[in-house]
N, CA, C, O and CB atoms as a CASP TS submission, in Angstrom:
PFRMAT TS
TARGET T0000
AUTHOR 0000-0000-0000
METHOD Language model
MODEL 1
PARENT N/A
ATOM      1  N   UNK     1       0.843  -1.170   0.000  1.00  0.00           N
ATOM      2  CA  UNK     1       0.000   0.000   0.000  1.00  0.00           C
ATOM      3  C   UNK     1       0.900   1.249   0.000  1.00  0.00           C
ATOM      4  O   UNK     1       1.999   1.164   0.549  1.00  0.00           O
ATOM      5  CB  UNK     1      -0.966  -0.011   1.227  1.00  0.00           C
ATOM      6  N   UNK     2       0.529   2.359  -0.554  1.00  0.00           N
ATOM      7  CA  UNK     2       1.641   3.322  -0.552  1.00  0.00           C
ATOM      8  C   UNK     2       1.325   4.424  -0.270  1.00  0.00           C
ATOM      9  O   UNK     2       0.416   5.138  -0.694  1.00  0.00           O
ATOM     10  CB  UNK     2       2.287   3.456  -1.593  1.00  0.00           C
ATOM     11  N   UNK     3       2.486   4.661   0.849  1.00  0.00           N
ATOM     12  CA  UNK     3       2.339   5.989   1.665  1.00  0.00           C
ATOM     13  C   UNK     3       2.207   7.614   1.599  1.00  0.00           C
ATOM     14  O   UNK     3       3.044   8.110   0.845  1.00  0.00           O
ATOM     15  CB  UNK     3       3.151   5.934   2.200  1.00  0.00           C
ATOM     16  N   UNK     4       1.816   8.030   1.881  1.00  0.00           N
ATOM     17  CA  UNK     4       2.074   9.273   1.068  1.00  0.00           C
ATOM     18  C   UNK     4       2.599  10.310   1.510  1.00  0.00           C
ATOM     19  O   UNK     4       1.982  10.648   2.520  1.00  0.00           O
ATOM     20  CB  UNK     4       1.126   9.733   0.592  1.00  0.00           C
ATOM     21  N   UNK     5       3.638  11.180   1.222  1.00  0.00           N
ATOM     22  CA  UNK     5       4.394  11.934   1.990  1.00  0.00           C
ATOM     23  C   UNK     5       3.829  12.507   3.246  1.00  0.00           C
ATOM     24  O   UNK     5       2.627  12.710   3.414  1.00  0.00           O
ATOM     25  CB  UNK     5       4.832  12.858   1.247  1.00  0.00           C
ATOM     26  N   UNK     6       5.199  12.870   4.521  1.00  0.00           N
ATOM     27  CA  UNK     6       4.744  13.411   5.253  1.00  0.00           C
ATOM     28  C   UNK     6       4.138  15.037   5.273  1.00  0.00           C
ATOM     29  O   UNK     6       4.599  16.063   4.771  1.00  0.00           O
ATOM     30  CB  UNK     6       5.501  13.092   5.897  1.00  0.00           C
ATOM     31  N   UNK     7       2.805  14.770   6.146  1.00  0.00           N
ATOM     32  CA  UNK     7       2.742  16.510   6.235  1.00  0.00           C
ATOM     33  C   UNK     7       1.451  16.513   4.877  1.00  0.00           C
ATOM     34  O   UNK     7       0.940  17.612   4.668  1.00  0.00           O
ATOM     35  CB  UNK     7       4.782  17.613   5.712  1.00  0.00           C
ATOM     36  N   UNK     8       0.991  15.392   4.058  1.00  0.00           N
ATOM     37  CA  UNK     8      -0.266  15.593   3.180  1.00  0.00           C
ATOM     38  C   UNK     8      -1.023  14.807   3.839  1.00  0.00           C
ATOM     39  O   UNK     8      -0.660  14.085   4.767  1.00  0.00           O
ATOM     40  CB  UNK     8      -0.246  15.262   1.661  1.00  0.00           C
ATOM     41  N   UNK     9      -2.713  14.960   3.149  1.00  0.00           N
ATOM     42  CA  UNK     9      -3.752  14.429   3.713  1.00  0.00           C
ATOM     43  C   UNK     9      -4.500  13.668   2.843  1.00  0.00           C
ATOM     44  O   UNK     9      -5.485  13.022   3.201  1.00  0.00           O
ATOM     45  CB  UNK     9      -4.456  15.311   4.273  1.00  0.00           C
ATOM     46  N   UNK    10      -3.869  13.737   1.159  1.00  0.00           N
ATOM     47  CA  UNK    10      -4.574  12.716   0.628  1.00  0.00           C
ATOM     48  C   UNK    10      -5.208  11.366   0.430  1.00  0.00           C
ATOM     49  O   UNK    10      -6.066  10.910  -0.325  1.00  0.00           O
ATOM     50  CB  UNK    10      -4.331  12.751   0.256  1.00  0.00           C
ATOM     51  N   UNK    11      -4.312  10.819   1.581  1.00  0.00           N
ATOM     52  CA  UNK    11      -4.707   9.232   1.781  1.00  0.00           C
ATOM     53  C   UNK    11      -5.279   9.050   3.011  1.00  0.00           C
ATOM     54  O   UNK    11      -5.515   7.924   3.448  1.00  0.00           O
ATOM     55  CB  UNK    11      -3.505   8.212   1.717  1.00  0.00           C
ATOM     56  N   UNK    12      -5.522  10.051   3.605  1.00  0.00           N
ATOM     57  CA  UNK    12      -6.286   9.633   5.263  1.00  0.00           C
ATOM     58  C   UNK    12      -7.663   9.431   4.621  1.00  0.00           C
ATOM     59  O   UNK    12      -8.148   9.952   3.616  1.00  0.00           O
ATOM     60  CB  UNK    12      -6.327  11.120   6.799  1.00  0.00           C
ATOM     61  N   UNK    13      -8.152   8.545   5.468  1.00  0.00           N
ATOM     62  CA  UNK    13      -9.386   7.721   5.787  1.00  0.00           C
ATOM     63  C   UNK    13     -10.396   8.011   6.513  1.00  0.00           C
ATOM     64  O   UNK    13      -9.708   8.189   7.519  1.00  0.00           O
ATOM     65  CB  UNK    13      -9.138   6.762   6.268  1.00  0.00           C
ATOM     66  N   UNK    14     -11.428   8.210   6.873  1.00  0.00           N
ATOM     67  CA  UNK    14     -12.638   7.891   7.630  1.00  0.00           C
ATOM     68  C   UNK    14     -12.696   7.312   8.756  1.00  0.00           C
ATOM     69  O   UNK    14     -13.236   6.272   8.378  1.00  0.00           O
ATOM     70  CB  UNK    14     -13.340   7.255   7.055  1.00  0.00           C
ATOM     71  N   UNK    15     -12.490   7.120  10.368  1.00  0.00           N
ATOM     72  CA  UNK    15     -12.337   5.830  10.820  1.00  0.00           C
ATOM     73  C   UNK    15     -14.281   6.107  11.308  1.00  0.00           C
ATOM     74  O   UNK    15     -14.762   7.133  11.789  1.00  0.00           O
ATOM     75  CB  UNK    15     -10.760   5.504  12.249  1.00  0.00           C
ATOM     76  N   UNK    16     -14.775   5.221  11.073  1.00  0.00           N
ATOM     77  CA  UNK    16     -16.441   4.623  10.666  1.00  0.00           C
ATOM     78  C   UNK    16     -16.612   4.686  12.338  1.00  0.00           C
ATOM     79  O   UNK    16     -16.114   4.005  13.234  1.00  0.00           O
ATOM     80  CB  UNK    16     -16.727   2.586   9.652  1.00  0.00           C
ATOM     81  N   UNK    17     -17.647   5.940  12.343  1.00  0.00           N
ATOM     82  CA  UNK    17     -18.639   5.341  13.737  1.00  0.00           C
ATOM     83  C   UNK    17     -18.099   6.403  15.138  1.00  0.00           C
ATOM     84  O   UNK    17     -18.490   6.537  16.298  1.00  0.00           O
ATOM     85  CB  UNK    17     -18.142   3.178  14.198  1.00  0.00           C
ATOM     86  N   UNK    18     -17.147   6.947  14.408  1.00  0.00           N
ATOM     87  CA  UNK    18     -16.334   7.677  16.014  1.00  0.00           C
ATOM     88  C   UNK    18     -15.781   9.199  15.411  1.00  0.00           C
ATOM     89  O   UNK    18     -15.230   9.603  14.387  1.00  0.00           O
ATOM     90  CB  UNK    18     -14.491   6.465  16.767  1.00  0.00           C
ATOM     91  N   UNK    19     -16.149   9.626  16.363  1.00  0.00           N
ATOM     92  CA  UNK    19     -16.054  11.446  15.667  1.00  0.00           C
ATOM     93  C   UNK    19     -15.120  12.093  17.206  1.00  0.00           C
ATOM     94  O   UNK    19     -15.222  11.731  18.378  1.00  0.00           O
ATOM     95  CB  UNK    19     -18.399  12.594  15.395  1.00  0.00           C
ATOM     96  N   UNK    20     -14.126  13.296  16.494  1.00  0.00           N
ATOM     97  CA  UNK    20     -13.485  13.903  18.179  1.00  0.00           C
ATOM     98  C   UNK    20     -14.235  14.894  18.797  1.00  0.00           C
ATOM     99  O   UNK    20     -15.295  15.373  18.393  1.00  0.00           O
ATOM    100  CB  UNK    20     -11.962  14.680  18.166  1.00  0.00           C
ATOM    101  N   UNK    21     -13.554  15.196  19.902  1.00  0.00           N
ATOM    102  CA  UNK    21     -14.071  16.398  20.780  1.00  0.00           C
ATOM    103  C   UNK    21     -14.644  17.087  20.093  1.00  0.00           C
ATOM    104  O   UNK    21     -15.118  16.205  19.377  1.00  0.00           O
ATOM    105  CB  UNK    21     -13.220  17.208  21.457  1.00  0.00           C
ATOM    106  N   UNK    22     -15.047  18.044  19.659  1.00  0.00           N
ATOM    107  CA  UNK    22     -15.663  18.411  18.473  1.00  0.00           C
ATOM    108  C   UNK    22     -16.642  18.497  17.648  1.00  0.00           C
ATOM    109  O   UNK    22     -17.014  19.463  16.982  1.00  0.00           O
ATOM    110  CB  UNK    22     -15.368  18.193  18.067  1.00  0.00           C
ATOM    111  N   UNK    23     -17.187  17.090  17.740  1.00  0.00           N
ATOM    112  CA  UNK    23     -17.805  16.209  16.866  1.00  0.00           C
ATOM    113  C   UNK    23     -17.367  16.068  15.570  1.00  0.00           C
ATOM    114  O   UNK    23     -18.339  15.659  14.934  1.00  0.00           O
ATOM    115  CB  UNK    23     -18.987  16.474  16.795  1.00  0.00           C
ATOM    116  N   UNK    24     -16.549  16.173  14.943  1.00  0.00           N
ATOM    117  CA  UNK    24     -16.362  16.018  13.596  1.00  0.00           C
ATOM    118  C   UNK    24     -15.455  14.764  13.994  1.00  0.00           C
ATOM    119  O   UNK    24     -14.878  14.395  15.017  1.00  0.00           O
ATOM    120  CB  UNK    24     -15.726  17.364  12.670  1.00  0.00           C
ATOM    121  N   UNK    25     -15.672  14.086  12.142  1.00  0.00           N
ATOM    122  CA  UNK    25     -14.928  13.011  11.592  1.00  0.00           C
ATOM    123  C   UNK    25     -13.227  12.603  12.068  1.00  0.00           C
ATOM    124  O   UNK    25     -12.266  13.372  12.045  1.00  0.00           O
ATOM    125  CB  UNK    25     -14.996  13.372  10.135  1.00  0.00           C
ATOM    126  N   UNK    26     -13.242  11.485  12.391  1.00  0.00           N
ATOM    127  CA  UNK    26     -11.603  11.329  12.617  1.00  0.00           C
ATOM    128  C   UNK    26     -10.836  10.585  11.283  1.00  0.00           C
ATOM    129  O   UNK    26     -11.361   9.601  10.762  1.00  0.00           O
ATOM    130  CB  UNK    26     -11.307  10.266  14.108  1.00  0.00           C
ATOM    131  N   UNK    27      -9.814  11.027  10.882  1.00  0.00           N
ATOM    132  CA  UNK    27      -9.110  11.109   9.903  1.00  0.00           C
ATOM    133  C   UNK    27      -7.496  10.574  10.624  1.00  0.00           C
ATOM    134  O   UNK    27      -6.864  11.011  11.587  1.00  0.00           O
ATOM    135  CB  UNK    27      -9.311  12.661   9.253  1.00  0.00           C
ATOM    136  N   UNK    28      -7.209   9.398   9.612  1.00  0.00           N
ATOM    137  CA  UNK    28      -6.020   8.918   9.941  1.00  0.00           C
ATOM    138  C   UNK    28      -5.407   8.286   8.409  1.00  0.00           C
ATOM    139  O   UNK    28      -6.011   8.109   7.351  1.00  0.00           O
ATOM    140  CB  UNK    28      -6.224   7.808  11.224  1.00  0.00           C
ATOM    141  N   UNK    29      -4.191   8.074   8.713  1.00  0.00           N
ATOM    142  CA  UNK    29      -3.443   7.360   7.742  1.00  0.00           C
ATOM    143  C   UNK    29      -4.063   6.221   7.173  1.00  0.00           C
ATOM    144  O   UNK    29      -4.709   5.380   7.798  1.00  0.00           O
ATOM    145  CB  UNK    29      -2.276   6.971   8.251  1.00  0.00           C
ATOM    146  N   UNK    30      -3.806   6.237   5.810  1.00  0.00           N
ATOM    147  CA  UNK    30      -5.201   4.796   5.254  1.00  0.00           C
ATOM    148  C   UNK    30      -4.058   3.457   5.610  1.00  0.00           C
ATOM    149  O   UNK    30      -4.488   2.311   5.478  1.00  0.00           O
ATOM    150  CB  UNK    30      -5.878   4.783   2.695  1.00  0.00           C
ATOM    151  N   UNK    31      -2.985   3.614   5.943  1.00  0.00           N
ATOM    152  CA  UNK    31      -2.392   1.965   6.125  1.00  0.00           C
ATOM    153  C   UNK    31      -2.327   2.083   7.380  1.00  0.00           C
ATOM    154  O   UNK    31      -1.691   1.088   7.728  1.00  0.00           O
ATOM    155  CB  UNK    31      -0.871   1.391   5.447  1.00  0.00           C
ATOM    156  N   UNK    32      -2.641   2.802   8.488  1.00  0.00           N
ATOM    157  CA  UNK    32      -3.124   1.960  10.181  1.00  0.00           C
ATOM    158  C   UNK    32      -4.422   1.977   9.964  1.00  0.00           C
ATOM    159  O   UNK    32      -4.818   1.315  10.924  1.00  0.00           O
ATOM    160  CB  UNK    32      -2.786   2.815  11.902  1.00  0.00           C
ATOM    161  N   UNK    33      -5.515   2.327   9.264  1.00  0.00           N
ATOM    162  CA  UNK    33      -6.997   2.874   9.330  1.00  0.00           C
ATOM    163  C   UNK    33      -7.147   1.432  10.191  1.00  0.00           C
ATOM    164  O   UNK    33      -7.658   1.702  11.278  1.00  0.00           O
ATOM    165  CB  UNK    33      -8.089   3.228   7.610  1.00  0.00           C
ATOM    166  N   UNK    34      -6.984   0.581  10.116  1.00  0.00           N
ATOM    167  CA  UNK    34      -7.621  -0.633  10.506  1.00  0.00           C
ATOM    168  C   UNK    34      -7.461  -1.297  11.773  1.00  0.00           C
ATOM    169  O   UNK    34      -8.251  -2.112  12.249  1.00  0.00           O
ATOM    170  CB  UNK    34      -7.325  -1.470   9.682  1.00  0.00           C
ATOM    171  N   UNK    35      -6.181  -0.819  12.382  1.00  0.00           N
ATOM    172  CA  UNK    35      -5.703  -1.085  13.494  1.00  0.00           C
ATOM    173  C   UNK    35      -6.203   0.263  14.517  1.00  0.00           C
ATOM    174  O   UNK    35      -6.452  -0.023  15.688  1.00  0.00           O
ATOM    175  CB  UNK    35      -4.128  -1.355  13.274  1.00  0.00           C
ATOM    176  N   UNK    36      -6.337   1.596  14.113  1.00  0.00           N
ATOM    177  CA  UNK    36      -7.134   2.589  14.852  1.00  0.00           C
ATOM    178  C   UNK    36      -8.644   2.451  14.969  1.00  0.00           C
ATOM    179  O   UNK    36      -9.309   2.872  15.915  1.00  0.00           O
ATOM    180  CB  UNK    36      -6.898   3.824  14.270  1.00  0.00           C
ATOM    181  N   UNK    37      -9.215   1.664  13.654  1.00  0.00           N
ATOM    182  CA  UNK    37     -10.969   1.114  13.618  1.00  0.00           C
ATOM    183  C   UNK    37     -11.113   0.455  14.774  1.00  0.00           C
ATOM    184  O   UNK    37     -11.948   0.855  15.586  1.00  0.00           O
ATOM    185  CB  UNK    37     -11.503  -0.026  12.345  1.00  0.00           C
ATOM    186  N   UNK    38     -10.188  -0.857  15.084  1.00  0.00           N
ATOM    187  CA  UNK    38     -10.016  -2.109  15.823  1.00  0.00           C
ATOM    188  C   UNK    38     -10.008  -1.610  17.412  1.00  0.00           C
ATOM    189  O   UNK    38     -10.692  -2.031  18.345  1.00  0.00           O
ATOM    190  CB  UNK    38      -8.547  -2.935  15.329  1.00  0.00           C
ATOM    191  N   UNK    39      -8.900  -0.466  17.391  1.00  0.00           N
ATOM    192  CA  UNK    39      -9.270  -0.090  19.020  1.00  0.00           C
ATOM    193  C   UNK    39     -10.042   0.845  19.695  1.00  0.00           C
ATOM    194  O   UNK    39     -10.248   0.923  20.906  1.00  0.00           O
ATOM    195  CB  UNK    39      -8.323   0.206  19.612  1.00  0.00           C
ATOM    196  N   UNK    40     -10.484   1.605  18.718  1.00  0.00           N
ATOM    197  CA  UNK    40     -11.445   2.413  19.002  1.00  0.00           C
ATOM    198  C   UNK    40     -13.014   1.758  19.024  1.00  0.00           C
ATOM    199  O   UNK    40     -13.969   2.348  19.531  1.00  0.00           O
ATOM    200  CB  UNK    40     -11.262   3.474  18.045  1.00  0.00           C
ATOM    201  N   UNK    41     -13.073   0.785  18.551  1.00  0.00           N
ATOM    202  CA  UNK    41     -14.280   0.014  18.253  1.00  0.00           C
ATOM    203  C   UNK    41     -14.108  -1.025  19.521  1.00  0.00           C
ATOM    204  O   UNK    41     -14.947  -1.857  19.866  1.00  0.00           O
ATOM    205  CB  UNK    41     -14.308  -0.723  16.589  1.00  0.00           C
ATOM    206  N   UNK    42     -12.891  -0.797  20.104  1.00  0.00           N
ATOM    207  CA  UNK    42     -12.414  -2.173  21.142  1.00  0.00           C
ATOM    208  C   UNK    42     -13.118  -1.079  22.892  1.00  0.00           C
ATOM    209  O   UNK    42     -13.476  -1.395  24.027  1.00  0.00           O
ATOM    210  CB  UNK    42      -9.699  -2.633  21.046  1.00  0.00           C
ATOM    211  N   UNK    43     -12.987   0.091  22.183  1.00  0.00           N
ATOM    212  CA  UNK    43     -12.928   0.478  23.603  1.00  0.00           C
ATOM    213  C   UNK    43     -11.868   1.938  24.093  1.00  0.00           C
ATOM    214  O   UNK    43     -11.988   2.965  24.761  1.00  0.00           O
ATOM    215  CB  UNK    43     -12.369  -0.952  24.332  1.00  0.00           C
ATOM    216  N   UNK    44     -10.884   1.278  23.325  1.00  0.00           N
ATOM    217  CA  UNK    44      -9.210   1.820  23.372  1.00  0.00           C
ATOM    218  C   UNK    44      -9.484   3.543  22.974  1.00  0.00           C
ATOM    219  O   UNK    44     -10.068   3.494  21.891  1.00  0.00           O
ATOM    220  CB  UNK    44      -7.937   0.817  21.846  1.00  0.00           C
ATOM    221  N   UNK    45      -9.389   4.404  23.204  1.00  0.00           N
ATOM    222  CA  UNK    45      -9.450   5.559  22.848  1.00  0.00           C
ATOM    223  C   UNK    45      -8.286   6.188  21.888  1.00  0.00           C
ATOM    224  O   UNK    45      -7.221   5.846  22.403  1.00  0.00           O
ATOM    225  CB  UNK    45      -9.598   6.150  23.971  1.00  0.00           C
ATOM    226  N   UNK    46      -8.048   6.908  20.793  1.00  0.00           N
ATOM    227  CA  UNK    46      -7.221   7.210  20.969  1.00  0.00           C
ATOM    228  C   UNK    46      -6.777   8.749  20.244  1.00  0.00           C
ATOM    229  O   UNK    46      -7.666   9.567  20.003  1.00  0.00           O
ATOM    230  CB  UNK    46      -6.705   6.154  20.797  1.00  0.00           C
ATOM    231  N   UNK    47      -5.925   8.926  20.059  1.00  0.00           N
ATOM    232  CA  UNK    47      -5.950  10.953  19.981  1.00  0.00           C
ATOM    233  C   UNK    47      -4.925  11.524  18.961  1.00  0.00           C
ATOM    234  O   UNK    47      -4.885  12.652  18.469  1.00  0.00           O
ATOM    235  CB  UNK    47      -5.340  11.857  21.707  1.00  0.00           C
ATOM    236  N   UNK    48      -4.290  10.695  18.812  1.00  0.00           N
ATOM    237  CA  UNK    48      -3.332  10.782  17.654  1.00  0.00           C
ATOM    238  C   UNK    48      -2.122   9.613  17.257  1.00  0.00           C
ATOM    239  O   UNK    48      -1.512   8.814  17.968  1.00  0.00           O
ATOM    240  CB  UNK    48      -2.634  12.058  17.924  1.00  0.00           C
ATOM    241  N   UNK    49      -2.057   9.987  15.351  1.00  0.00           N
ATOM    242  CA  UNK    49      -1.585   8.567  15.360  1.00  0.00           C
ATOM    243  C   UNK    49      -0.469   9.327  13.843  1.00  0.00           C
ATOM    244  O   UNK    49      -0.644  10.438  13.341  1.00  0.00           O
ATOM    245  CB  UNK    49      -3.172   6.928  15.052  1.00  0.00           C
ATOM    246  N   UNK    50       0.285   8.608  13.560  1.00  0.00           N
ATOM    247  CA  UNK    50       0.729   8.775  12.283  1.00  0.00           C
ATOM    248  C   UNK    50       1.381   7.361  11.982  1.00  0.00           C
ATOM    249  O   UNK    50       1.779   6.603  12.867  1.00  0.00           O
ATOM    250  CB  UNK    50       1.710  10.042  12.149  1.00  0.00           C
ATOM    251  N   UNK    51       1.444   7.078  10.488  1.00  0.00           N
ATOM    252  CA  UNK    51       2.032   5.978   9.975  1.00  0.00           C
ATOM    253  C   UNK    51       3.855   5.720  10.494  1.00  0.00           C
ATOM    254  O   UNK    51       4.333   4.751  11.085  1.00  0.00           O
ATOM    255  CB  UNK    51       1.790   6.217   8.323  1.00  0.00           C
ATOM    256  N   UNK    52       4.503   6.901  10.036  1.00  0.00           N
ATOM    257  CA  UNK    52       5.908   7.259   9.715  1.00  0.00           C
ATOM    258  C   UNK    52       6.427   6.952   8.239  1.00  0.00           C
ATOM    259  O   UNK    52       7.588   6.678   7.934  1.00  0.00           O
ATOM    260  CB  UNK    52       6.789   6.517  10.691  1.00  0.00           C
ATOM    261  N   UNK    53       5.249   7.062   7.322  1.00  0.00           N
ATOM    262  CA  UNK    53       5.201   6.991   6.114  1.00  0.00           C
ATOM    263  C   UNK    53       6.822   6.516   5.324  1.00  0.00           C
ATOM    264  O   UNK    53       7.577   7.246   4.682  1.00  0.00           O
ATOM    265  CB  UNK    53       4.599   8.371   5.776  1.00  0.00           C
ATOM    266  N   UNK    54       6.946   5.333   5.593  1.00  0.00           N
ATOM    267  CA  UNK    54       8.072   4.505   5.745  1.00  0.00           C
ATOM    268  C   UNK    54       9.506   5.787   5.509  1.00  0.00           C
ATOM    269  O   UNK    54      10.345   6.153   4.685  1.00  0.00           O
ATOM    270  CB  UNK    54       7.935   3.059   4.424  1.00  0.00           C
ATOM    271  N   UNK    55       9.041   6.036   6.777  1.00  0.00           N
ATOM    272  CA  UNK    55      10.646   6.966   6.748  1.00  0.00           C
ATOM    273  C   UNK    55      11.060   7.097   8.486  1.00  0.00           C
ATOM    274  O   UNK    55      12.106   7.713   8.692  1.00  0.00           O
ATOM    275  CB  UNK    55      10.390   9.054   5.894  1.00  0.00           C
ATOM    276  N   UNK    56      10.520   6.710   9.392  1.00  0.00           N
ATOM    277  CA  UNK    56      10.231   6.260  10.283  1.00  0.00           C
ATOM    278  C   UNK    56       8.964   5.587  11.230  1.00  0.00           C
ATOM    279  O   UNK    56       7.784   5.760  10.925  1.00  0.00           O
ATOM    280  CB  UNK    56      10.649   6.867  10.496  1.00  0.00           C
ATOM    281  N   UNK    57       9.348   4.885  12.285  1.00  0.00           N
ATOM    282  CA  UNK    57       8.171   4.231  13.156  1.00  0.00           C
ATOM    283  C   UNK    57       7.481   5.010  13.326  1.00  0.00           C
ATOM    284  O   UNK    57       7.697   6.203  13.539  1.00  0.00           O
ATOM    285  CB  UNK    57       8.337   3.671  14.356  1.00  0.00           C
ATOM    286  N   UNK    58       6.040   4.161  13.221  1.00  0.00           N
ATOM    287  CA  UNK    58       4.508   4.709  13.219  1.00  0.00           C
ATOM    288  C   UNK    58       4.434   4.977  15.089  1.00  0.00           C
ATOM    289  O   UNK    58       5.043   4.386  15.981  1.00  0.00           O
ATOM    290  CB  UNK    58       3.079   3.206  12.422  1.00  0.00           C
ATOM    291  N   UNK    59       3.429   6.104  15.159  1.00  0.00           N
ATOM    292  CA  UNK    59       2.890   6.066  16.556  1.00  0.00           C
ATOM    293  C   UNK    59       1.777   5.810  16.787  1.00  0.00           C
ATOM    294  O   UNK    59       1.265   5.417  15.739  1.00  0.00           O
ATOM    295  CB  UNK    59       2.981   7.017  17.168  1.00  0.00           C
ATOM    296  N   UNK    60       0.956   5.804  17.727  1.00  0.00           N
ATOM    297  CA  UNK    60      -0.534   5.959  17.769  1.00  0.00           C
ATOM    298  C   UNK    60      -0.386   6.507  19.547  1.00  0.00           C
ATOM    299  O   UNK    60       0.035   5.799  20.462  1.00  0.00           O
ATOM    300  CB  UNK    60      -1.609   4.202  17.320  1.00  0.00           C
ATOM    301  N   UNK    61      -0.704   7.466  19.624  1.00  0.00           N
ATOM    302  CA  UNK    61      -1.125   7.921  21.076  1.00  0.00           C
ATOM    303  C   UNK    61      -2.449   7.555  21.804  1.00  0.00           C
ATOM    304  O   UNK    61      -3.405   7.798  21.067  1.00  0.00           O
ATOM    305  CB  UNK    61      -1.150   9.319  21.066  1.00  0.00           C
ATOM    306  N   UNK    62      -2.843   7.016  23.093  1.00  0.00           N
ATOM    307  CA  UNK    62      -3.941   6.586  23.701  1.00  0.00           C
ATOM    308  C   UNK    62      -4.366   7.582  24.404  1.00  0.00           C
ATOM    309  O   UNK    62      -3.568   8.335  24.960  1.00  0.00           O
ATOM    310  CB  UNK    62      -3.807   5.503  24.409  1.00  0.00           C
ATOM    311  N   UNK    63      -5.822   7.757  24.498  1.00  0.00           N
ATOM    312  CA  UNK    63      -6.178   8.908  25.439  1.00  0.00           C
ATOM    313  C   UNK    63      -5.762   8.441  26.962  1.00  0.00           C
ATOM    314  O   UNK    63      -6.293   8.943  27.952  1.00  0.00           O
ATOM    315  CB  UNK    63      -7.882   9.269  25.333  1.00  0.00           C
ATOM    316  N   UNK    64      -4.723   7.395  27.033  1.00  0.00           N
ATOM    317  CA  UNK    64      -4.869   7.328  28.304  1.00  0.00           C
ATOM    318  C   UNK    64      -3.307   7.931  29.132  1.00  0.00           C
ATOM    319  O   UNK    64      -2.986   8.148  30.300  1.00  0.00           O
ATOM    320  CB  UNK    64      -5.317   5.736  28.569  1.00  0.00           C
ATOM    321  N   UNK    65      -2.579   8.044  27.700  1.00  0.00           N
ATOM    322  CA  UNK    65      -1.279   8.573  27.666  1.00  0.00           C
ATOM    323  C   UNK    65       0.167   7.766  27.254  1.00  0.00           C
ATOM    324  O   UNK    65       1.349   8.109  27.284  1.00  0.00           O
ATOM    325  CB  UNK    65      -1.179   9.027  28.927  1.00  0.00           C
ATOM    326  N   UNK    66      -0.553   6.496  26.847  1.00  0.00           N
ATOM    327  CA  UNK    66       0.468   5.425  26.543  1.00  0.00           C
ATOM    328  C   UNK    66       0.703   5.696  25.329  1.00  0.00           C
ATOM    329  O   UNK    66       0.376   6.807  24.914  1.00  0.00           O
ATOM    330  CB  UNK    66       0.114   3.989  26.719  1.00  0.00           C
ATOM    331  N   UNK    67       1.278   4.828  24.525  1.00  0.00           N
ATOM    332  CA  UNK    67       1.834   5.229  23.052  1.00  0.00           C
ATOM    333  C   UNK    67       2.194   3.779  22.609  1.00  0.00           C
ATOM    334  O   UNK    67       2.631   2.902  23.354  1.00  0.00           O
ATOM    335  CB  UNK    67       3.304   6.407  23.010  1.00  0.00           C
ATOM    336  N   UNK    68       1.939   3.671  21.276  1.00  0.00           N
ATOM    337  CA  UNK    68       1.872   2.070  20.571  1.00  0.00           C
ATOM    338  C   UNK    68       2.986   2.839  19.419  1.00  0.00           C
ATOM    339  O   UNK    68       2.727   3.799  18.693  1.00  0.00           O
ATOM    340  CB  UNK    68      -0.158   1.248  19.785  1.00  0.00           C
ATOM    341  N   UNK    69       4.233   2.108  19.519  1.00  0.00           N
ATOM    342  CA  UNK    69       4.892   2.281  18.739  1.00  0.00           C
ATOM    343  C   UNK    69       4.606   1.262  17.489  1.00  0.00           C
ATOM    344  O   UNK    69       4.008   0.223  17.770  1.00  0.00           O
ATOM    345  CB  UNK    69       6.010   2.320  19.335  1.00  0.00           C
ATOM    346  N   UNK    70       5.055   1.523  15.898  1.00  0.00           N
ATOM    347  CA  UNK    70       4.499   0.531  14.831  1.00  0.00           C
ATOM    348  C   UNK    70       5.790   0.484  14.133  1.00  0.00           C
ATOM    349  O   UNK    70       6.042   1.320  13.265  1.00  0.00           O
ATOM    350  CB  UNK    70       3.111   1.022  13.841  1.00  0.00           C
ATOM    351  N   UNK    71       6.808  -0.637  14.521  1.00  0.00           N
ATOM    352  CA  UNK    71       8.001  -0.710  14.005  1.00  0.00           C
ATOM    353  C   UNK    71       8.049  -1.481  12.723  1.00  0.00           C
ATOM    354  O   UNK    71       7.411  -2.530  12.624  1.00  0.00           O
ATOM    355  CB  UNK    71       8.829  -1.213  14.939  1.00  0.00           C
ATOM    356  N   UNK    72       8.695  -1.067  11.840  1.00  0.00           N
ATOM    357  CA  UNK    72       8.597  -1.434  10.560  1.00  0.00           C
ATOM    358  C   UNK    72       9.868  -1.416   9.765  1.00  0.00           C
ATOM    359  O   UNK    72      10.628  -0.466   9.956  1.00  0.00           O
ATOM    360  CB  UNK    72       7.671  -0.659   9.992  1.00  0.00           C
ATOM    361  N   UNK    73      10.242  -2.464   8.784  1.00  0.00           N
ATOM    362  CA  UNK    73      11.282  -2.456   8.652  1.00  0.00           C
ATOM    363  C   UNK    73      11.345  -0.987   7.373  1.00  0.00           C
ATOM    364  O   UNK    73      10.419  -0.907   6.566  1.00  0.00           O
ATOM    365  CB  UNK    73      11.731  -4.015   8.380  1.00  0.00           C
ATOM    366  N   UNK    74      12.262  -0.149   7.343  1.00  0.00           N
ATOM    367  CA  UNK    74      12.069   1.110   6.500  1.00  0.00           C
ATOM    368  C   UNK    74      13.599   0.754   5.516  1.00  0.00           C
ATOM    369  O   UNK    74      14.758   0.460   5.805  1.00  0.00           O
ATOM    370  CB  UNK    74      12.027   2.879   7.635  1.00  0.00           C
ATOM    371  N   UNK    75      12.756   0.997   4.121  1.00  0.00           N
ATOM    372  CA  UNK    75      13.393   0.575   2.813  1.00  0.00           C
ATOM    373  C   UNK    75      13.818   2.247   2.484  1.00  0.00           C
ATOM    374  O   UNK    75      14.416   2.540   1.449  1.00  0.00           O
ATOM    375  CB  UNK    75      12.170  -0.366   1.523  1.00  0.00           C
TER
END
C-alpha cells in the first residue's frame, strides 16, 4: 500500500462510527486505518496517530497517555 508523503492528507481515511471532541470526523493514515478502527471500536481511545510513512516508526497515542509504537522495517 503506498504511503504518502509526510505533512499531506490525501490518503487519510474515515475511521467509521467515532467522531473527536468536536464532533467532527476522525481522519487517519489509510495503512493503520484498521488497526485505529479495531481499538477504538475495542474500547481503546485514541488521539493521535501517524504511519511514519516509511521513513520512520509509526505512533498511535492513547487517550490514556500510553503510546503504541508501529516498528517497521524502512526501505
Amino acid at each position: 500500500m503506498k504511503c504518502c508523503p509526510v505533512g499531506t492528507f490525501e490518503c487519510d481515511v474515515k475511521i467509521k462510527g467515532h467522531l473527536n471532541k468536536q464532533g467532527k470526523p476522525i481522519y487517519v493514515d489509510r495503512c493503520i486505518a484498521d488497526i485505529i478502527q479495531a481499538l477504538n471500536d475495542g474500547g481503546i481511545s485514541t488521539v493521535a496517530s501517524c504511519c511514519g510513512h516509511k521513513k520512520r516508526n509509526g505512533v498511535i497515542s492513547l487517550r490514556d497517555g500510553r503510546e503504541l509504537i508501529l516498528k517497521e522495517e524502512i526501505v
